[in-house]
CHARMM-style PDB file with segment names, atoms N, HN, CA, C and O in Angstrom:
ATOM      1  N   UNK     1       2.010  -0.060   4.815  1.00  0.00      PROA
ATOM      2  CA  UNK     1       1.191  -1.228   5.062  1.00  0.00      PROA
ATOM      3  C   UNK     1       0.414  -1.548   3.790  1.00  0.00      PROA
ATOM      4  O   UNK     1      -0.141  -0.664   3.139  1.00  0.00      PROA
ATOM      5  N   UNK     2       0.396  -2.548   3.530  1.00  0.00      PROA
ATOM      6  HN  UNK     2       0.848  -3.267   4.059  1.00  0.00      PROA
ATOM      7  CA  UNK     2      -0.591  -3.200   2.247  1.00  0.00      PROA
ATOM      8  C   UNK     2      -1.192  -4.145   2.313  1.00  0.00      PROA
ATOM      9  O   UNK     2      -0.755  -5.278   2.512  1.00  0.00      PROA
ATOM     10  N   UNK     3      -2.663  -3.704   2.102  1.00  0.00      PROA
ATOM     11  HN  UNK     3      -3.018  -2.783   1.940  1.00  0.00      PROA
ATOM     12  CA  UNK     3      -3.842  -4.303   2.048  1.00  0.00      PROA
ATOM     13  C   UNK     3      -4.366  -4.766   0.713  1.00  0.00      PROA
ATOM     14  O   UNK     3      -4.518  -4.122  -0.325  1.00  0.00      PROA
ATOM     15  N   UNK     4      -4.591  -5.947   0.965  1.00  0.00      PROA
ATOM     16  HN  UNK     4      -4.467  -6.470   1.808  1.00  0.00      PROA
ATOM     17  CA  UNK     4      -4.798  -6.703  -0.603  1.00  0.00      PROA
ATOM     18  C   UNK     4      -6.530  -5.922  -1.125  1.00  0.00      PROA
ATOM     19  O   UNK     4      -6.924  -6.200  -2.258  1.00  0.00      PROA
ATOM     20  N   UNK     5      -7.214  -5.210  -0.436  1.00  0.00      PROA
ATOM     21  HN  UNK     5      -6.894  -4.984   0.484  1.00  0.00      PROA
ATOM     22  CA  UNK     5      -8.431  -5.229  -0.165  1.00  0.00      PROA
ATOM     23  C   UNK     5      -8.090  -3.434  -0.653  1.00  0.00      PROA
ATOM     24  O   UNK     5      -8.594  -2.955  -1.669  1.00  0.00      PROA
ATOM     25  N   UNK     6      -7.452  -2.882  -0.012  1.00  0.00      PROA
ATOM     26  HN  UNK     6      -7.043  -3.271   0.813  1.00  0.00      PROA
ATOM     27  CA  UNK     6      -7.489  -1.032  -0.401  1.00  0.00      PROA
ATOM     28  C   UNK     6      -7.805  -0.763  -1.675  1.00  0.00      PROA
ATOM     29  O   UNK     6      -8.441   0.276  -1.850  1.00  0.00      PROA
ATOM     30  N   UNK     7      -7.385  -1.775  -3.140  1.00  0.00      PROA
ATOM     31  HN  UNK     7      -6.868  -2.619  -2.998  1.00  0.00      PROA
ATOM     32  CA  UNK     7      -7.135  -1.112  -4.100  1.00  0.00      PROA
ATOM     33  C   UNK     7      -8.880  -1.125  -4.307  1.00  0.00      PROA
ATOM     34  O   UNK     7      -9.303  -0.048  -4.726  1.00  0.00      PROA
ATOM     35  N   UNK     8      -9.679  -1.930  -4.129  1.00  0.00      PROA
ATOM     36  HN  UNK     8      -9.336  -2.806  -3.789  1.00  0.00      PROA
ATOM     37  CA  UNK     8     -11.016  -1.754  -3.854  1.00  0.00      PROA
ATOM     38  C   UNK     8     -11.758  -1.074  -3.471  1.00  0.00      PROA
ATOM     39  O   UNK     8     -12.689  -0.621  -4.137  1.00  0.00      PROA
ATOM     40  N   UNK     9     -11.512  -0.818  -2.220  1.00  0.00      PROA
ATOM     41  HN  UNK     9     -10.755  -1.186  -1.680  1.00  0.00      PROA
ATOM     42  CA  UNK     9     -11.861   0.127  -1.432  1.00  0.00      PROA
ATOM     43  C   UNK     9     -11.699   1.760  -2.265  1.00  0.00      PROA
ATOM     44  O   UNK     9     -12.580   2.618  -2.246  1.00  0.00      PROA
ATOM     45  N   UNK    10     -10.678   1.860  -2.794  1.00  0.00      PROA
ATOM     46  HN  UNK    10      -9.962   1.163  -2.809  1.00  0.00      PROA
ATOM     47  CA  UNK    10     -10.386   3.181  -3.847  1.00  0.00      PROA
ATOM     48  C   UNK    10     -11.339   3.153  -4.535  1.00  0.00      PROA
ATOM     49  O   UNK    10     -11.973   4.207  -4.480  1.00  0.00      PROA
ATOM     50  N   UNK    11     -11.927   2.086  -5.462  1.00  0.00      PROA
ATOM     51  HN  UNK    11     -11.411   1.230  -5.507  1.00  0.00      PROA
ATOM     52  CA  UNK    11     -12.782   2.417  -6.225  1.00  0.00      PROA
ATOM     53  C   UNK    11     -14.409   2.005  -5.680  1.00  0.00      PROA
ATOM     54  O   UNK    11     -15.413   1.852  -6.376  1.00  0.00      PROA
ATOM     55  N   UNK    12     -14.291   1.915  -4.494  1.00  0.00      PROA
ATOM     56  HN  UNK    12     -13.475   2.039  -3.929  1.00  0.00      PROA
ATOM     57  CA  UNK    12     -16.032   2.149  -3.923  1.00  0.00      PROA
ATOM     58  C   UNK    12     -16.600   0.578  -4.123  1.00  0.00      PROA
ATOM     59  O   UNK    12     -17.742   0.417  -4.553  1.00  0.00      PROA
ATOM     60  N   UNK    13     -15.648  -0.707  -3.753  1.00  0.00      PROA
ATOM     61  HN  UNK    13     -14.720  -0.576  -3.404  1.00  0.00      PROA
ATOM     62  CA  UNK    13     -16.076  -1.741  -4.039  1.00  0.00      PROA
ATOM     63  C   UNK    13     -15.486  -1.783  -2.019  1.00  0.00      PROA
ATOM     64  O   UNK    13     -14.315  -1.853  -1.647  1.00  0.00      PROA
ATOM     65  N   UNK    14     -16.682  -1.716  -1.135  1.00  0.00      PROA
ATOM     66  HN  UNK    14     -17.634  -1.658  -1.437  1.00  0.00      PROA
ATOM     67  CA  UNK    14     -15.923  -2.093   0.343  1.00  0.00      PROA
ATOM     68  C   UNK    14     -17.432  -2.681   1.022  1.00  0.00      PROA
ATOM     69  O   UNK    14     -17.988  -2.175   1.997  1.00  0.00      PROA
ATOM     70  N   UNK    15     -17.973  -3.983   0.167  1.00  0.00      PROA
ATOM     71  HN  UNK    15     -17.522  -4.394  -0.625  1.00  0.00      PROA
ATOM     72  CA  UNK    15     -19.048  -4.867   0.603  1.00  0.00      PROA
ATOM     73  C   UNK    15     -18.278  -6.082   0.460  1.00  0.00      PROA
ATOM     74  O   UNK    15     -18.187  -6.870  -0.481  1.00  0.00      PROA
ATOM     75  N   UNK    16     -17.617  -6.053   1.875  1.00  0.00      PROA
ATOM     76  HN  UNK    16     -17.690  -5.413   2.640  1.00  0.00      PROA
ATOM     77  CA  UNK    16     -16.852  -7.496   2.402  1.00  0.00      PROA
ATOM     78  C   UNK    16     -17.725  -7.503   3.633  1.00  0.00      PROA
ATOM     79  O   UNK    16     -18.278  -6.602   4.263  1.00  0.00      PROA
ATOM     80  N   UNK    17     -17.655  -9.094   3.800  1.00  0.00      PROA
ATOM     81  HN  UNK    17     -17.205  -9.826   3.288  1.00  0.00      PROA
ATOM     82  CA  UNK    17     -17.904  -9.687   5.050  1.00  0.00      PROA
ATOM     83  C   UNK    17     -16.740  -9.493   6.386  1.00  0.00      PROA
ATOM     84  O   UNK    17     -15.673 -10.078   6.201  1.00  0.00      PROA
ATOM     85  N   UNK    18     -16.845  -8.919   7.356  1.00  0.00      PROA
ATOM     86  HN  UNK    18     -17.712  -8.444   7.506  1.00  0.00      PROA
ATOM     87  CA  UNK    18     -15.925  -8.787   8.535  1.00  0.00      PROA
ATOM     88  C   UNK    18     -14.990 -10.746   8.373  1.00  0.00      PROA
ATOM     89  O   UNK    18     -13.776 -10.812   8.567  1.00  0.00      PROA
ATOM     90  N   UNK    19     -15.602 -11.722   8.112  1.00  0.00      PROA
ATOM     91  HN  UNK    19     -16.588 -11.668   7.955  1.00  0.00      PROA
ATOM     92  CA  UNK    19     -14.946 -12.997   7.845  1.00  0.00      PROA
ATOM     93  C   UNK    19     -13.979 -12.372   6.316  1.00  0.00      PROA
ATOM     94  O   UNK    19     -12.761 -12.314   6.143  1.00  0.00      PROA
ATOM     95  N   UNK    20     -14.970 -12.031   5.528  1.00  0.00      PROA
ATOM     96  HN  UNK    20     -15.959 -12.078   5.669  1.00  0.00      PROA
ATOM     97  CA  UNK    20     -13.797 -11.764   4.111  1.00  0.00      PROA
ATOM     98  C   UNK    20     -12.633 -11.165   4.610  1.00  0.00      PROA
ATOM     99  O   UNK    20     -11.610 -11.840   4.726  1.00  0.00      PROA
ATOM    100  N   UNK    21     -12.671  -9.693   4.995  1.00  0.00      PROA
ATOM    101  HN  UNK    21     -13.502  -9.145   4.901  1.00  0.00      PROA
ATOM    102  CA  UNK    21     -11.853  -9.016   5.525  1.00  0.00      PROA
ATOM    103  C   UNK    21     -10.667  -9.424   6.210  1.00  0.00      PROA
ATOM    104  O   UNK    21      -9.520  -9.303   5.778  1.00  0.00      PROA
ATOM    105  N   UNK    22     -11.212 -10.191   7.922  1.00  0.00      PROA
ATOM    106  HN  UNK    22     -12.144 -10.289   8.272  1.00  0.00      PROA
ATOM    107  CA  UNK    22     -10.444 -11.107   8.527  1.00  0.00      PROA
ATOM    108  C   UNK    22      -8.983 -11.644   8.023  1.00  0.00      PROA
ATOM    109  O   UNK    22      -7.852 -11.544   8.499  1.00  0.00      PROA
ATOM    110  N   UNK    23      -9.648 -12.413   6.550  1.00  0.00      PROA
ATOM    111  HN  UNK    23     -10.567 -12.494   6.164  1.00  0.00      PROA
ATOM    112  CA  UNK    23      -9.040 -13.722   5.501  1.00  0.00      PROA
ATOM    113  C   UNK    23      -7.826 -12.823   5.094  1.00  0.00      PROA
ATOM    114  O   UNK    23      -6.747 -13.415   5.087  1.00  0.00      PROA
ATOM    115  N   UNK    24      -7.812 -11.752   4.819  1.00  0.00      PROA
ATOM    116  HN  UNK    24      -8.688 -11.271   4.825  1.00  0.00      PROA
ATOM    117  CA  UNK    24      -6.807 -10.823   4.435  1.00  0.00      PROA
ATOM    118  C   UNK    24      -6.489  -9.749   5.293  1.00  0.00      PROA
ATOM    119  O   UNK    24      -7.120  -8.692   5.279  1.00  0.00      PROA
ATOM    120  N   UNK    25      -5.454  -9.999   6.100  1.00  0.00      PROA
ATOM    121  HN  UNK    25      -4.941 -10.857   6.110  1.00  0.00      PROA
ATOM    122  CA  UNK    25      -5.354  -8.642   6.912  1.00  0.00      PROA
ATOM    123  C   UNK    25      -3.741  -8.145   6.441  1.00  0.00      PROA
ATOM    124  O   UNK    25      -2.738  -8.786   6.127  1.00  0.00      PROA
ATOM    125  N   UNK    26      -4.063  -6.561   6.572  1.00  0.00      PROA
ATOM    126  HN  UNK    26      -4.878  -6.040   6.827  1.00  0.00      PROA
ATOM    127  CA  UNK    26      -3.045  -5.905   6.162  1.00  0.00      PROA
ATOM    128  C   UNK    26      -1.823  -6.415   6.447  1.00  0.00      PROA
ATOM    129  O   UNK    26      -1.561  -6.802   7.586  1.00  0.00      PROA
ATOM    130  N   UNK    27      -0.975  -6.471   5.484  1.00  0.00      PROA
ATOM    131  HN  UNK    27      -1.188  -6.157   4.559  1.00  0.00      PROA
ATOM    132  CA  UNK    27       0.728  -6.784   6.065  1.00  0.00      PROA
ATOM    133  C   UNK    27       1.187  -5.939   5.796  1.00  0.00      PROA
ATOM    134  O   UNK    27       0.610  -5.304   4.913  1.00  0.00      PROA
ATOM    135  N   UNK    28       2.834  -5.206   6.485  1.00  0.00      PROA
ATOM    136  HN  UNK    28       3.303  -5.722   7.202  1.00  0.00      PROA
ATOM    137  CA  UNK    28       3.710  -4.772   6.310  1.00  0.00      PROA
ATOM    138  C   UNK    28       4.542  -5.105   5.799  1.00  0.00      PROA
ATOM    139  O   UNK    28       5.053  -6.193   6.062  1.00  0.00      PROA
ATOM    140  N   UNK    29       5.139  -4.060   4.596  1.00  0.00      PROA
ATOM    141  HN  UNK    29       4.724  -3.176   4.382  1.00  0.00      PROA
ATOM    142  CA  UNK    29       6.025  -4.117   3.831  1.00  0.00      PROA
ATOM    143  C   UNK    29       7.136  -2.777   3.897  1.00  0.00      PROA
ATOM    144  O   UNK    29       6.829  -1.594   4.040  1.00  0.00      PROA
ATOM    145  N   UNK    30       8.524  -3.361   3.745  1.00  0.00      PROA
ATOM    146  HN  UNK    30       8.774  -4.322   3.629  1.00  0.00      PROA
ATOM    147  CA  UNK    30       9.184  -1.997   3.411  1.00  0.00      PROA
ATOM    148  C   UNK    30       8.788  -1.016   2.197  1.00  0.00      PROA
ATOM    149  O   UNK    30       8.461  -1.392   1.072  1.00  0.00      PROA
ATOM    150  N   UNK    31       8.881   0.306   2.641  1.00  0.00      PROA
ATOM    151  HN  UNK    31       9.147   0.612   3.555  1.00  0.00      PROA
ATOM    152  CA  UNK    31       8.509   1.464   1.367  1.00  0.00      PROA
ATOM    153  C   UNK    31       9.843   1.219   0.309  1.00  0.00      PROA
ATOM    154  O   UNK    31       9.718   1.035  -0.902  1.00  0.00      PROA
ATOM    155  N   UNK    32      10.783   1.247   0.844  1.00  0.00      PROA
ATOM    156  HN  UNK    32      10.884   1.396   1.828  1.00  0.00      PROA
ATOM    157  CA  UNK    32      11.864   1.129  -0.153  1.00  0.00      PROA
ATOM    158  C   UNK    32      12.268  -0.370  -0.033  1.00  0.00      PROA
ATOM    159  O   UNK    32      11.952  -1.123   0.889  1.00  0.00      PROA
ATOM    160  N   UNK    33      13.025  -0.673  -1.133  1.00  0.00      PROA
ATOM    161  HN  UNK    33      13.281  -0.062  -1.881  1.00  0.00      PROA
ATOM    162  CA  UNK    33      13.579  -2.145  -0.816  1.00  0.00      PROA
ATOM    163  C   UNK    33      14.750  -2.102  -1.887  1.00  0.00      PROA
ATOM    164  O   UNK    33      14.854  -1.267  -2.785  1.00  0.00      PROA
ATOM    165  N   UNK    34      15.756  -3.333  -1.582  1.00  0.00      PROA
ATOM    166  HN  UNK    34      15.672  -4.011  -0.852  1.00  0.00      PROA
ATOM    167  CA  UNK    34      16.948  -3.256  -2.616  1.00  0.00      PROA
ATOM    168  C   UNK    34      16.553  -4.641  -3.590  1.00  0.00      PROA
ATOM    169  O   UNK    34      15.892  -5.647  -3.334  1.00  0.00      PROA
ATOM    170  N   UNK    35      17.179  -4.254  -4.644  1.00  0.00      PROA
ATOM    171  HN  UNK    35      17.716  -3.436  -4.852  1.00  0.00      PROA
ATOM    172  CA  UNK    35      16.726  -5.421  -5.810  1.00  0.00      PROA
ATOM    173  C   UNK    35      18.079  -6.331  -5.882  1.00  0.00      PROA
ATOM    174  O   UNK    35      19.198  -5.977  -6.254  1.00  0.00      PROA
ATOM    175  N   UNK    36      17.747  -7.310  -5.524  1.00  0.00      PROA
ATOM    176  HN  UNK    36      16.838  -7.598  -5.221  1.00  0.00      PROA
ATOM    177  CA  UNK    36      19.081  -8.661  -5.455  1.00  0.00      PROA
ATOM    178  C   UNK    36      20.066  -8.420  -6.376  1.00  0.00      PROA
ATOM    179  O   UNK    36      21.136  -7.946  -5.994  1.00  0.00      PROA
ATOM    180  N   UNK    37      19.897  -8.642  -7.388  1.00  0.00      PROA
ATOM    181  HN  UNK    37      19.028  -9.027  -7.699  1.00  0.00      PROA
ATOM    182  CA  UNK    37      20.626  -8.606  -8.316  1.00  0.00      PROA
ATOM    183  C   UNK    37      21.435  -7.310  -8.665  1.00  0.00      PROA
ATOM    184  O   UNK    37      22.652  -7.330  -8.847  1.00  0.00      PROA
ATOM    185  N   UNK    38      20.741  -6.295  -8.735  1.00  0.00      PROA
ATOM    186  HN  UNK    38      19.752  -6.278  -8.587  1.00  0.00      PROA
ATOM    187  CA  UNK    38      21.397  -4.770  -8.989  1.00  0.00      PROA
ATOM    188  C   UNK    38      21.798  -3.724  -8.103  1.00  0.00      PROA
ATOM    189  O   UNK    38      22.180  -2.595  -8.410  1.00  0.00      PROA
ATOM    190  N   UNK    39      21.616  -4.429  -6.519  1.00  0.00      PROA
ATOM    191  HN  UNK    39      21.305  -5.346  -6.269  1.00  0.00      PROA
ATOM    192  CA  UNK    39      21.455  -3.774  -5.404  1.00  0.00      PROA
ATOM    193  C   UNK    39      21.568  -2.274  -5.635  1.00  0.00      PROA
ATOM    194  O   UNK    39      22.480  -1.528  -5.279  1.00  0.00      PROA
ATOM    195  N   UNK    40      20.442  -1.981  -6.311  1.00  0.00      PROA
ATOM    196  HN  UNK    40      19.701  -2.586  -6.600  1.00  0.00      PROA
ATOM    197  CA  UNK    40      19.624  -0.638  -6.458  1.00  0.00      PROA
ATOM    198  C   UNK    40      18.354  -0.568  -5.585  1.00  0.00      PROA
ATOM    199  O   UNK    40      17.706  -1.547  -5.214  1.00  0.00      PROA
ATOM    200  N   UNK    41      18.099   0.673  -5.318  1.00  0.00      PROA
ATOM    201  HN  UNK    41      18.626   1.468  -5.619  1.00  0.00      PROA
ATOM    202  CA  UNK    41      17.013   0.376  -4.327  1.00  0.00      PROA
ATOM    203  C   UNK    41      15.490   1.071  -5.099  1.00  0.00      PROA
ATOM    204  O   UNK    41      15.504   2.060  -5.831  1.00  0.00      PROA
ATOM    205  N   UNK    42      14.455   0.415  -4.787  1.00  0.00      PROA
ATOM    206  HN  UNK    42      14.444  -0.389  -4.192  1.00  0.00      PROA
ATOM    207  CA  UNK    42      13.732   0.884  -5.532  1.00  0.00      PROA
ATOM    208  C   UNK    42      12.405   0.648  -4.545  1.00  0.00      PROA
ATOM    209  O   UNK    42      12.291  -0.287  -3.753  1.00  0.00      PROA
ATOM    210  N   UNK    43      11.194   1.961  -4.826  1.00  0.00      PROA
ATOM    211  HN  UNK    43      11.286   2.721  -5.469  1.00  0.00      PROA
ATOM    212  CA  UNK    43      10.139   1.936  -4.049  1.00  0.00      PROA
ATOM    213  C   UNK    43       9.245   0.606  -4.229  1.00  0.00      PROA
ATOM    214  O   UNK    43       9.227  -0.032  -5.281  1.00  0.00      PROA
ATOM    215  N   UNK    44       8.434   0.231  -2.970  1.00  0.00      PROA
ATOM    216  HN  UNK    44       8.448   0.750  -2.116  1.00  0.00      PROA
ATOM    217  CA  UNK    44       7.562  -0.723  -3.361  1.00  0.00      PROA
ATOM    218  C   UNK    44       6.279  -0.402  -3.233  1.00  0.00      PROA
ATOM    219  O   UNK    44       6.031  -0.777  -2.087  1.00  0.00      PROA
ATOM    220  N   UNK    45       5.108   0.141  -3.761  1.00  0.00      PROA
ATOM    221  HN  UNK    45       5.310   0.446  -4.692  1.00  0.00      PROA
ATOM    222  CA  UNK    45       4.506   0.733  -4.037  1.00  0.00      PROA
ATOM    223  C   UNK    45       3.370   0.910  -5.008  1.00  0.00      PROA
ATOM    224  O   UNK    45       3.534   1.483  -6.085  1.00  0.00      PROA
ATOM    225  N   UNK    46       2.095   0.361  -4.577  1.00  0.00      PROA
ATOM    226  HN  UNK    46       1.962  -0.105  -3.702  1.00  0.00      PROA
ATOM    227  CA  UNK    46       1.146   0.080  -5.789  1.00  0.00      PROA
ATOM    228  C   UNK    46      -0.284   0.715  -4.955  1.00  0.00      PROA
ATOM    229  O   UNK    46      -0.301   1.432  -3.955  1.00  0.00      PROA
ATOM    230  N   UNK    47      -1.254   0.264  -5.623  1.00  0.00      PROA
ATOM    231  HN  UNK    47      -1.240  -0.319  -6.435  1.00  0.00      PROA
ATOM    232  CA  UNK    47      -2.860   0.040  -5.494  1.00  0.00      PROA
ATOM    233  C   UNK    47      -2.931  -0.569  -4.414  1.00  0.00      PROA
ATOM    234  O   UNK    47      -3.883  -0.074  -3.811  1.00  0.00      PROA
ATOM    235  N   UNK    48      -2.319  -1.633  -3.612  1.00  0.00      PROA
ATOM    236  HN  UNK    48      -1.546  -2.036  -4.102  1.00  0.00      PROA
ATOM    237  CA  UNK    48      -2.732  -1.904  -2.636  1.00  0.00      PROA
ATOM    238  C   UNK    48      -1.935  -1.649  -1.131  1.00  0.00      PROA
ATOM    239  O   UNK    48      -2.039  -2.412  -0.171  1.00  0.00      PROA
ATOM    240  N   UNK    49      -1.251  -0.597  -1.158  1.00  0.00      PROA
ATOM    241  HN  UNK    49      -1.167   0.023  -1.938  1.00  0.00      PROA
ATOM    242  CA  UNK    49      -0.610   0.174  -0.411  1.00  0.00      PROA
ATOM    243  C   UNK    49      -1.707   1.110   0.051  1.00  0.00      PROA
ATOM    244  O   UNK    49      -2.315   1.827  -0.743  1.00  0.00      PROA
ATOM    245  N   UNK    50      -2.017   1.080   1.718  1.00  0.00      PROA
ATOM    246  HN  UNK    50      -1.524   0.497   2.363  1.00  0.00      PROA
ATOM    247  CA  UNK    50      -2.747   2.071   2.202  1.00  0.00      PROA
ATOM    248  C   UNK    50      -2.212   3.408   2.725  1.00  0.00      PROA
ATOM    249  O   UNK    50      -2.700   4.507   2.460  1.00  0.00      PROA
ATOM    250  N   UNK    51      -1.283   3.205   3.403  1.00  0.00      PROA
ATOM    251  HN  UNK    51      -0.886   2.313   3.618  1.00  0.00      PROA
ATOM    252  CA  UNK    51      -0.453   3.944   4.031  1.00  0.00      PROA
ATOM    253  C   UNK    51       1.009   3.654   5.035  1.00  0.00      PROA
ATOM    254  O   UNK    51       1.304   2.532   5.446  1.00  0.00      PROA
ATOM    255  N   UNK    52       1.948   5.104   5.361  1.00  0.00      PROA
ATOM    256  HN  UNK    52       1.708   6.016   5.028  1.00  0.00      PROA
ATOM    257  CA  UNK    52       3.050   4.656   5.703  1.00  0.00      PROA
ATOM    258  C   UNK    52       2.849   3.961   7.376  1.00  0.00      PROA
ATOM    259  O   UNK    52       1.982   4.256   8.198  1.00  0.00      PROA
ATOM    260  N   UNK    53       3.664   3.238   7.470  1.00  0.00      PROA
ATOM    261  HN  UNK    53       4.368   2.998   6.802  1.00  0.00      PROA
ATOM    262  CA  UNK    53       3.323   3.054   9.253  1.00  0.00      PROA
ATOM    263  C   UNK    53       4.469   4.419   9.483  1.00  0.00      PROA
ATOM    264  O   UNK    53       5.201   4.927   8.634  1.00  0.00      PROA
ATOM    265  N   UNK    54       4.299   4.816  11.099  1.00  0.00      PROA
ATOM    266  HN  UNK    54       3.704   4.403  11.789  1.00  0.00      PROA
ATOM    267  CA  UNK    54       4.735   5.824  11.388  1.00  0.00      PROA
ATOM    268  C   UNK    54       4.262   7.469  11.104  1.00  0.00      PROA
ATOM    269  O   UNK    54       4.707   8.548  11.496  1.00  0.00      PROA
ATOM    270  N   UNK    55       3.334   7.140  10.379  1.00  0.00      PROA
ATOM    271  HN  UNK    55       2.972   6.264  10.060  1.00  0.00      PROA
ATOM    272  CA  UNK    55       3.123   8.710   9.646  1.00  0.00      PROA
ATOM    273  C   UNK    55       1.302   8.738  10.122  1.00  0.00      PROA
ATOM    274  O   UNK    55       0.434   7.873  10.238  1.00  0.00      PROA
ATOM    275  N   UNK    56       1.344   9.787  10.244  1.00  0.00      PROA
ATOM    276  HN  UNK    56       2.049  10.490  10.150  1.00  0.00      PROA
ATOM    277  CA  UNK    56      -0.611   9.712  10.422  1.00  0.00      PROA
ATOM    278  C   UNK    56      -1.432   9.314   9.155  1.00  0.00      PROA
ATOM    279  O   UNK    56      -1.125   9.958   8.152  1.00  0.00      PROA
ATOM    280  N   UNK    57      -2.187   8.598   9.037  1.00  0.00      PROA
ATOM    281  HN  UNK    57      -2.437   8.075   9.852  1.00  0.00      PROA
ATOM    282  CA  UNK    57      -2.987   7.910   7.960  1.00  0.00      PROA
ATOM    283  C   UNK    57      -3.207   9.038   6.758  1.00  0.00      PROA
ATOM    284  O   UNK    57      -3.032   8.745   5.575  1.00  0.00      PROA
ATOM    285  N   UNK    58      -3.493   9.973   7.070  1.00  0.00      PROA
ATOM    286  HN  UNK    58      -3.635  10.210   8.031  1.00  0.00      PROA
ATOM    287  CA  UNK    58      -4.197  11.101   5.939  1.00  0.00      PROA
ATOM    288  C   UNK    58      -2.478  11.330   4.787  1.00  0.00      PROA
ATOM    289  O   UNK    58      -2.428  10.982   3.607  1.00  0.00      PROA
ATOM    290  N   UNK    59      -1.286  11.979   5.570  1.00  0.00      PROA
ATOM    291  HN  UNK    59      -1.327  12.262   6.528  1.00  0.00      PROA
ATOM    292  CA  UNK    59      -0.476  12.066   5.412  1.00  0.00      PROA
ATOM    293  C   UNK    59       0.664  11.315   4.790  1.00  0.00      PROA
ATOM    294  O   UNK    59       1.586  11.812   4.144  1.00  0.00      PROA
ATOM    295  N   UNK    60       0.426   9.728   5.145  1.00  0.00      PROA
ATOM    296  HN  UNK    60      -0.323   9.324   5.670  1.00  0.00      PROA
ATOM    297  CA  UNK    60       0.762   8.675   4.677  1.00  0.00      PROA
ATOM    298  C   UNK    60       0.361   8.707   2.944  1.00  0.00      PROA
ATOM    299  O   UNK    60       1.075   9.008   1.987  1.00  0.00      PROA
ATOM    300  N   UNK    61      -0.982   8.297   2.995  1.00  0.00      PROA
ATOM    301  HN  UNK    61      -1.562   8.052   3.772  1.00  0.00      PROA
ATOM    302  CA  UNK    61      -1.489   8.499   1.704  1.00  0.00      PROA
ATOM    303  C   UNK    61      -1.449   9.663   0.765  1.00  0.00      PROA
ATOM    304  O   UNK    61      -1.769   9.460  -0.406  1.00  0.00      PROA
ATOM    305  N   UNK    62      -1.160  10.632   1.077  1.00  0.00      PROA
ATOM    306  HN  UNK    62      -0.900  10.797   2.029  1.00  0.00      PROA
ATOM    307  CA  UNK    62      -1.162  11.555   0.176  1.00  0.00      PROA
ATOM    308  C   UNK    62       0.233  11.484  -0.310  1.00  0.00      PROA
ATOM    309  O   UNK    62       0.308  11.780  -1.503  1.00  0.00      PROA
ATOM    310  N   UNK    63       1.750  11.080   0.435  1.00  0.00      PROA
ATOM    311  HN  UNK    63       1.690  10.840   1.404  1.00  0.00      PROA
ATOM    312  CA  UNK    63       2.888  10.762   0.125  1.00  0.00      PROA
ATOM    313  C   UNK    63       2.658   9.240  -0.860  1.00  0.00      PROA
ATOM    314  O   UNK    63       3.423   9.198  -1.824  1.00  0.00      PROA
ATOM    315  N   UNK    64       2.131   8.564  -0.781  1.00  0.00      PROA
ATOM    316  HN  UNK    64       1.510   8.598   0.002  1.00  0.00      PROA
ATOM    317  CA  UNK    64       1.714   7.588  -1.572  1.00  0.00      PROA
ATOM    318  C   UNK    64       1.209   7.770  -2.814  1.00  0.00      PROA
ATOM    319  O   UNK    64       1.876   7.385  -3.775  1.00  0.00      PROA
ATOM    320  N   UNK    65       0.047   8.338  -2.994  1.00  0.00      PROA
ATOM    321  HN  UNK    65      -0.495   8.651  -2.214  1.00  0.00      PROA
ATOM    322  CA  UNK    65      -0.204   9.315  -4.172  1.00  0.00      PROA
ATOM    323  C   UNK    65       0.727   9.944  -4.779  1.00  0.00      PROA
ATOM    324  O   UNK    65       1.090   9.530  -5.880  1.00  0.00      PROA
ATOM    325  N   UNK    66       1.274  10.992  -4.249  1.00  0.00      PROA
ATOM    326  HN  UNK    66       0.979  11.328  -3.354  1.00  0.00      PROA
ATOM    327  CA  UNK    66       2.384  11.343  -4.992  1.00  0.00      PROA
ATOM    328  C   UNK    66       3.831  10.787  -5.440  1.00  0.00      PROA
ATOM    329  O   UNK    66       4.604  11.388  -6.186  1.00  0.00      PROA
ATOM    330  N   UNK    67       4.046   9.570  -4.866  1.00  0.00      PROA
ATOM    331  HN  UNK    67       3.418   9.082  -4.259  1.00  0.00      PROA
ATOM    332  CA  UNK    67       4.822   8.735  -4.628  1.00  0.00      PROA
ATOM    333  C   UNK    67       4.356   7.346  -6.606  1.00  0.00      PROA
ATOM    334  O   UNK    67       4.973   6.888  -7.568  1.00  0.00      PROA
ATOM    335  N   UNK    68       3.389   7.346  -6.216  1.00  0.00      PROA
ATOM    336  HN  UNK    68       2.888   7.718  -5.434  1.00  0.00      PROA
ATOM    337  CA  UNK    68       2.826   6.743  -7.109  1.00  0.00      PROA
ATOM    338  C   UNK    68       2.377   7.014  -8.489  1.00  0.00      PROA
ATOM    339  O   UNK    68       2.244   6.251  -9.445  1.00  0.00      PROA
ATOM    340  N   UNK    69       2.091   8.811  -8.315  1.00  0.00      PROA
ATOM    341  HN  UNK    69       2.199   9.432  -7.538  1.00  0.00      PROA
ATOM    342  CA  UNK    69       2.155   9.783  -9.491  1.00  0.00      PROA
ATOM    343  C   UNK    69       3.234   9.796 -10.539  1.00  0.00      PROA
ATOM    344  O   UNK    69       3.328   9.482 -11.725  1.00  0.00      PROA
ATOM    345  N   UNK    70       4.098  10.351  -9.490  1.00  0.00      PROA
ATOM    346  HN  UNK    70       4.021  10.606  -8.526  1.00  0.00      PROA
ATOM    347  CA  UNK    70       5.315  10.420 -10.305  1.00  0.00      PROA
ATOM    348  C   UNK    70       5.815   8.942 -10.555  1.00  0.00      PROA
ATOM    349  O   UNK    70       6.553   9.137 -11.521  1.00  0.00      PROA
ATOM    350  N   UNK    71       5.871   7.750 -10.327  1.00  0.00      PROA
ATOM    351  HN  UNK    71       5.272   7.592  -9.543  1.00  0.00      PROA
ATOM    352  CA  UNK    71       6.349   7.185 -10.562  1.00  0.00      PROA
ATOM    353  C   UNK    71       5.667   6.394 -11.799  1.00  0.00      PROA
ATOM    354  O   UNK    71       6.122   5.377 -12.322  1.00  0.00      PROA
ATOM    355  N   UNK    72       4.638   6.986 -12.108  1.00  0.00      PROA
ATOM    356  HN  UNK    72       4.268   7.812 -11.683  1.00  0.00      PROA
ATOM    357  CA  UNK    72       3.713   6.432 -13.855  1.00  0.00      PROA
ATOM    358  C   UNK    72       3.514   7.435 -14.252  1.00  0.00      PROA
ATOM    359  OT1 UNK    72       2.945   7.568 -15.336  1.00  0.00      PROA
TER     360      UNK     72
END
């Protein structure tokens, strides 16, 4: 799930208005995805990725982290 708002929240910026918030609510995205052109598949995966759906929140993110580690 990705929240335009998490990568904020990481760094201790989470003084939104419940209306701000609202304005942006989390969407779902696939973790993996295929690239048109090279139909290679490649993670999708940044700063504003909170966690996996399906997975318990704590667990999610820490696969994200490491997911995100290795991949910079």
């Amino acid at each position: 799930e990705h929240y335009a708002l998490n990568s904020r929240f990481i760094l201790g910026d989470t003084d939104y208005s419940e209306s701000q918030r609202n304005a942006m609510p989390p969407v779902s995205w696939p973790l993996v995805r295929t690239h048109a052109g090279s139909g290679r598949k490649f993670l999708f995966i940044g700063a504003h990725a909170g966690h996996i759906e399906g997975r318990p929140v704590a667990e999610g993110r820490m696969l994200l982290a490491e997911l995100l580690e290795h991949a910079t």
